[in-house]
C-alpha distance (Angstrom), angle and dihedral (degrees) to the residues before:
residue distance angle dihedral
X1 . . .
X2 3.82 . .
X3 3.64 131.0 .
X4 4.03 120.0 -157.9
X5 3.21 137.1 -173.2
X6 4.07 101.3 -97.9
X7 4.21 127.8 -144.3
X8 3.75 81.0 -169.5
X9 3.78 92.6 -133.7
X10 3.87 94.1 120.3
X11 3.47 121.8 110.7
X12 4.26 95.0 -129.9
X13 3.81 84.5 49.6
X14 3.77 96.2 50.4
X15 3.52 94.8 45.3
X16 4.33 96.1 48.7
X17 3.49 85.5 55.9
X18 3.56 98.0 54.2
X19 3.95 95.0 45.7
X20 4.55 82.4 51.8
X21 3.89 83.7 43.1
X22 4.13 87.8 50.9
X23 4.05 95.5 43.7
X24 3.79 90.2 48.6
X25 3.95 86.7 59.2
X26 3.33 87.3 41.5
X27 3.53 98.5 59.0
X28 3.88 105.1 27.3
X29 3.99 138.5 40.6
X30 3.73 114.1 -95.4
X31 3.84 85.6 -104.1
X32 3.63 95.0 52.3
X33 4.30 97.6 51.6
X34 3.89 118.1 89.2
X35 3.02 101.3 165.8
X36 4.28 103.5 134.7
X37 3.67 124.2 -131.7
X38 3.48 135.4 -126.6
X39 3.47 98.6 -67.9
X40 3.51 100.3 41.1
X41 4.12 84.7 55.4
X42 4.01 78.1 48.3
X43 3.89 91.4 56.2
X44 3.81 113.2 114.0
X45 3.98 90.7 -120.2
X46 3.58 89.8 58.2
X47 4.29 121.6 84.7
X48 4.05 110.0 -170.1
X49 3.56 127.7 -165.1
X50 3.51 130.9 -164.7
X51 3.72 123.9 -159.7
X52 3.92 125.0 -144.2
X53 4.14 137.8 177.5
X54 3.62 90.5 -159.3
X55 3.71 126.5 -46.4
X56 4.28 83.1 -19.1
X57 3.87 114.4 97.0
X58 3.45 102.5 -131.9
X59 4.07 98.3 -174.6
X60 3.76 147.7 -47.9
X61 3.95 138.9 -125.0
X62 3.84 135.1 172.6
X63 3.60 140.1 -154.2
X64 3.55 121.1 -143.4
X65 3.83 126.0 -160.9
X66 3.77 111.4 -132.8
X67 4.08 96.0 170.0
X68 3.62 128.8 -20.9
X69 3.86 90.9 -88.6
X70 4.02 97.3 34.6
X71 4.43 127.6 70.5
X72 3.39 130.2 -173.8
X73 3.63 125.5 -162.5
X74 3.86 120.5 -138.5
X75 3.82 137.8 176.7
X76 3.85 105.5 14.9
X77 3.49 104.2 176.3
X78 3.76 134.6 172.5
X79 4.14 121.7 -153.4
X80 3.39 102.2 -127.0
X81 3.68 102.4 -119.8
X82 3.87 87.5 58.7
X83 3.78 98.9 49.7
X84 4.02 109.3 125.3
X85 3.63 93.2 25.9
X86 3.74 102.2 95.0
X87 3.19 95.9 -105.6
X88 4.00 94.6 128.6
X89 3.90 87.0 43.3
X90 3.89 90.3 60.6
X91 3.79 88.9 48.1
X92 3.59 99.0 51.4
X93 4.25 89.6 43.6
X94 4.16 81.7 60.2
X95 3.72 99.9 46.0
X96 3.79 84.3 47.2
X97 3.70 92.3 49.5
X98 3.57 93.1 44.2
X99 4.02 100.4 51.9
X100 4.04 93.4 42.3
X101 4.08 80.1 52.5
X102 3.61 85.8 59.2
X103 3.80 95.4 46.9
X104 4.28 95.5 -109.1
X105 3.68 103.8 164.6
X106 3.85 90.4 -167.8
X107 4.06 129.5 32.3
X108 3.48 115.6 -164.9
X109 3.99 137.1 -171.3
X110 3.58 139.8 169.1
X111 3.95 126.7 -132.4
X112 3.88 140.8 -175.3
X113 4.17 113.7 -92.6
X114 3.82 88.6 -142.6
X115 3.53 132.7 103.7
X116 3.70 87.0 -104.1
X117 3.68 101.8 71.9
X118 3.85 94.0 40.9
X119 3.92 87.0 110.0
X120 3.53 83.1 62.4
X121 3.31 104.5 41.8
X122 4.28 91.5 52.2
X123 4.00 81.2 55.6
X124 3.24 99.5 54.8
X125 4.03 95.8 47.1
X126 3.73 86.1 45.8
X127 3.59 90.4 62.7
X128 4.17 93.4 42.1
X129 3.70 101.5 -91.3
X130 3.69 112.1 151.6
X131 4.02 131.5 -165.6
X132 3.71 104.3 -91.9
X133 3.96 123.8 -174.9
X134 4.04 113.8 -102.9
X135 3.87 116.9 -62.4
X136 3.74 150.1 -172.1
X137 4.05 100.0 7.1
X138 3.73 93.9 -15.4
X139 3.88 137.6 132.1
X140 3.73 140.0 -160.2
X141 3.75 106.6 -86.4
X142 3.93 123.5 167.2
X143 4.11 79.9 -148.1
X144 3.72 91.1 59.5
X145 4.26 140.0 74.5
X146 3.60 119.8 -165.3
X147 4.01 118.1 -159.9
X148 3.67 138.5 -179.3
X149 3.50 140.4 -159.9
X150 3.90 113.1 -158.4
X151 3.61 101.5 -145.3
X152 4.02 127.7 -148.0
């Protein structure tokens, strides 16, 4: 597996995050999904990676700049053909990498309280996430799960 840099312009790309976009609504009231769109992946504080074994994309994650010191880590998404395979574990050890390379003390994310997202949640504890109170623009929601990572 691979994971690139992505200018999300591909067609794969486009249409993984519309399936995550789709399962978010799915699982949570409108209020309770954000998840950002294409353009907000397209913003210029945003990186996005995409993952692939071969020509197959794999998954997707994104890093989002909240101050120069602060990350926050949006639309993590596994194909599902390549769930169980790591492939969210490899993007996760990147977007780690990639904010302690630019000096973030804390990384951030926000995940679904429902049974759904407990995948996600064991993967983020795995990697020394802890529950965290709401940040950046962020409210109390009984939907929601805020985590942090202290960084060194």
């Amino acid at each position: 597996m691979h994971i690139i840099v992505d200018d999300l312009q591909g067609q794969a790309v486009i249409q993984l995050l519309e399936e995550h976009m789709q399962d978010m609504h799915s699982s949570s009231p409108p209020e309770s999904v954000h998840a950002l769109d294409l353009n907000g992946l397209r913003a210029a504080d945003v990186t996005f990676w995409s993952a692939w074994n071969d020509t197959d994309l794999a998954g997707c994650g994104a890093l989002k700049e909240l101050t120069p010191t602060r990350g926050e880590i949006k639309s993590m998404r596994t194909a599902a053909l390549h769930r169980r395979k790591g492939v969210a574990a490899d993007l996760l050890t990147t977007i780690i990498d990639t904010a302690k390379s630019r000096s973030y003390t804390q990384l951030y994310l926000e995940t679904g309280s429902m049974i759904e997202f407990e995948a996600a949640r064991l993967l983020y504890t795995r990697f020394g996430f802890v529950e965290c109170a709401p940040f950046d623009n962020y409210e109390e929601d009984p939907n929601s799960i805020f985590m942090v990572l202290q960084l060194p």
